[in-house]
N, C-alpha and C positions, 0 to 999 in steps of 0.2 A: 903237563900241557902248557898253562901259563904259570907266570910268576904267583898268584891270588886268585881268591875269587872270584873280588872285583874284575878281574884281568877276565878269567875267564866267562863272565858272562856277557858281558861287552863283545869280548871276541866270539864269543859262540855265536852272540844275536846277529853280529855282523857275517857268519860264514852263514848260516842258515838263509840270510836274507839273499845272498849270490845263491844258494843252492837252488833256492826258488823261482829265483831270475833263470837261473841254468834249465831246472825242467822245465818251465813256459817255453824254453824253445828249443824244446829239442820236435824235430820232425817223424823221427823214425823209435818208434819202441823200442827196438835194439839198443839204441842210444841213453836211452832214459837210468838206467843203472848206474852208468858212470858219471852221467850229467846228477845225479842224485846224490851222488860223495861229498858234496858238499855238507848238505843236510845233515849226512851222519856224525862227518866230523864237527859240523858243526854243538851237535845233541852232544858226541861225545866231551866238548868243553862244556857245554854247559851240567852233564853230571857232573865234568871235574870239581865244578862250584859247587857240590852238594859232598864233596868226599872235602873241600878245604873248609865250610862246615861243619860237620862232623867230628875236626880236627881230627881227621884219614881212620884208625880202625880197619875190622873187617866187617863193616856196615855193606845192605844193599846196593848202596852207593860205588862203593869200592868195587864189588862183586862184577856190576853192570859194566864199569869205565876195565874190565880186564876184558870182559866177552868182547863187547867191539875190537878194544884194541891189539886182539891178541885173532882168536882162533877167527872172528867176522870178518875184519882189513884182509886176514890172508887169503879167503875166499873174494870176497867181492872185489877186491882190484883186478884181483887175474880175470873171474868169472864177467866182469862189466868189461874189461875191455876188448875181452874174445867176441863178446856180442858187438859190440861197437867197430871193432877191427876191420878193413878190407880184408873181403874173400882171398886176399893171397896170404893173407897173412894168418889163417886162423888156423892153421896144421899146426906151425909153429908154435901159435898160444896155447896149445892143448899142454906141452910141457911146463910152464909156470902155471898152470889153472892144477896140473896133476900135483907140483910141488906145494902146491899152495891148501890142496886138500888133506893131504898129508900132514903137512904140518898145523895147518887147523884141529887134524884128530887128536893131536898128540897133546897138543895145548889145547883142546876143549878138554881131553881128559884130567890133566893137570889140575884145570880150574875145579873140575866137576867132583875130585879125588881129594884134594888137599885147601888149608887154608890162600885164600888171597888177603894180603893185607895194606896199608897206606900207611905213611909217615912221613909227616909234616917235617922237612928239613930246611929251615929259612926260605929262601923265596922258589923253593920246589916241593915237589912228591915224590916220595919213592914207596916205589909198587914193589911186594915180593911174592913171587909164587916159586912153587916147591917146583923146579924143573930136573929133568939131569940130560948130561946134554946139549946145556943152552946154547954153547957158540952154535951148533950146529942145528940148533932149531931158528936161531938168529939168520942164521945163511940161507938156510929154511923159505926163511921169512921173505927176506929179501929178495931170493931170485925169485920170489913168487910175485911179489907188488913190484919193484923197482924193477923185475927183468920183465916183464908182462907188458909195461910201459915201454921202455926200450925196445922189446920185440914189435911194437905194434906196427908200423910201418906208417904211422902219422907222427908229420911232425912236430902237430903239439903236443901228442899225448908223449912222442919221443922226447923233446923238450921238457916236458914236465916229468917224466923219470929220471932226468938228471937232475931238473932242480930238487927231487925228493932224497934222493943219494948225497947232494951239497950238504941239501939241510939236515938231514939225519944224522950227518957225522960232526956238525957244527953243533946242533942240539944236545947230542948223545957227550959230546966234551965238555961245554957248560954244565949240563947236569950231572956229571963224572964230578965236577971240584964244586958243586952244590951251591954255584954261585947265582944260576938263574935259569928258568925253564921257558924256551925259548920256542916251542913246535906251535901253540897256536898262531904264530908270526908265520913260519914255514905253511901252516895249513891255509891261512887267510892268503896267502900268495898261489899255493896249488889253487886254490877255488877260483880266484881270480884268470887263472892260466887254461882253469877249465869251462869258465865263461868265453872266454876266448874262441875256445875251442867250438862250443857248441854254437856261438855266434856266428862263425866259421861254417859250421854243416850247416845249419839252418839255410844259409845264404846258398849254397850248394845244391840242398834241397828246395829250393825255390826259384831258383834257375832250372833249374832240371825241368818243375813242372810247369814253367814257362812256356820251356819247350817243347815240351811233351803236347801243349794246348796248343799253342800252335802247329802244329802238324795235325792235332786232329780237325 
């Protein structure tokens, strides 16, 4: 996630902090799950600082930062944005929310079945679990979060599935030549993109019941 530890609690504290900004204002329950993503991802840096600690292992630590990032993301992106989605758009999201279950089961199984482990490679982490499969639980993966966003038929939550696709493959190269781990930058800007966003509804939802008062 980041380069350290130092790195990653700094950045955690800082997405945490948008994520809370984000549910104060969300208007609509519906809304609150993916206004919440912040949070997660934020917590999930800040275990990162307890698996670079540890100096990585297959400590607690380690265990927790695979559940989020593996079989939890693949639910709760597609799951939060069907909730959040306009009513046209939510047939559609039933396919990444189904893709995303799927592949959650396979990779909760993974975890649940086999060791997770961590190692400390200069200014990264590298996670290994016992998959078979993986491009295509990768693919999985992806059409589940990054198509979820894309599908939603808002533009910032469509905006912010490309910037997740930028960054993943920007991230996923740096960390290939174990030169530098670069996602908690990528996450501190979704968070940012999804304050945005709920700044956005809010202001929508309060025009609305502007209106709605005055009429009655």
């Amino acid at each position: 996630m980041c380069w350290s530890a130092t790195a990653d609690v700094v950045a955690g504290v800082g997405v945490c902090a948008v994520g809370v900004a984000c549910a104060a204002r969300v208007r609509r329950a519906a809304e609150l799950p993916l206004a919440a993503l912040p949070l997660l991802l934020g917590a999930h840096q800040l275990v990162e600082a307890a698996v670079w600690a540890s100096d990585g292992g297959r400590g607690p630590a380690t265990v927790v930062w695979a559940v989020i990032a593996l079989p939890l993301l693949a639910v709760w992106v597609p799951a939060g944005t069907l909730c959040a989605a306009p009513p046209r758009a939510r047939r559609r999201l039933l396919v990444p929310l189904a893709v995303g279950v799927s592949t959650a089961a396979v990779l909760g199984y993974a975890l649940a079945t086999g060791p997770v482990t961590a190692e400390i490679r200069g200014h990264t982490v590298g996670y290994a679990v016992g998959l078979s499969h993986p491009a295509l639980l990768v693919a999985g993966y992806l059409a589940a979060t990054v198509g979820a966003l894309l599908l939603s038929g808002d533009r910032w939550l469509v905006g912010l599935g490309g910037l997740v696709a930028v960054g993943a493959a920007g991230c996923w190269a740096l960390w290939r030549l174990e030169f530098v781990s670069t996602w908690c930058a990528v996450a501190a800007v979704c968070s940012v993109v999804l304050y945005g966003w709920t700044r956005e509804r809010s202001a929508v939802a309060g025009t609305r019941a502007g209106r709605e008062a005055l009429r009655g």
